[in-house]
N, C-alpha and C positions, 0 to 999 in steps of 0.2 A: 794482784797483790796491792793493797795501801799502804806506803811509806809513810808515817805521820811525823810531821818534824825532819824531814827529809836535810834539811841542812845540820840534821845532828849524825842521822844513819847513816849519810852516803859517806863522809869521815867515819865511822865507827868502824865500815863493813872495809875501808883500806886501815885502817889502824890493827882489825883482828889479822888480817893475811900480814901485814908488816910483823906483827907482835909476833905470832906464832911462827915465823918462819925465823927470825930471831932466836929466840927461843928454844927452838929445834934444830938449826946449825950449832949453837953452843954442845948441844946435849950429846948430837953426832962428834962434832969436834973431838969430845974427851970420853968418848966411848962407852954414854951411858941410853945413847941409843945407835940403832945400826941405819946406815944410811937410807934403806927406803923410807924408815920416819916421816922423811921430807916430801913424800906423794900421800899422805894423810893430812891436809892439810882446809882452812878454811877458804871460800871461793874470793875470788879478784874481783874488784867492782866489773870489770869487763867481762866475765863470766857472768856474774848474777845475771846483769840487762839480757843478756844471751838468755837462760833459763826464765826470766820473767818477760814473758812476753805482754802480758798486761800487765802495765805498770800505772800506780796514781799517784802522786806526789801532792801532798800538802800542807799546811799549815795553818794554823790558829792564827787571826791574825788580829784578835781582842784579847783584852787580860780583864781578868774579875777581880 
């Protein structure tokens, strides 16, 4: 897998798991969803490295 811009994605990919799980306590909270909601969920940065076993990181390091 290529990560391009790696110091944008690897915050992105903990902002989606923070947001949605947010998101999905509230929704459990007031009973407009039922709690296994909260195992559909998007993966942890510590998950993904686990599942991407090749991994490439990099960056542009010119502007046009």
């Amino acid at each position: 897998m290529f990560l391009d811009e790696s110091h944008q994605t690897i915050p992105q990919l903990q902002g989606m798991y923070h947001g949605d799980r947010s998101r999905k306590e509230q929704l459990v909270k007031y009973g407009f969803r039922l709690p296994s909601a909260l195992d559909n969920r998007p993966l942890t940065f510590e998950e993904f490295e686990i599942v991407c076993i090749r991994r490439f990181t990099f960056r542009r390091l010119w502007t046009l």
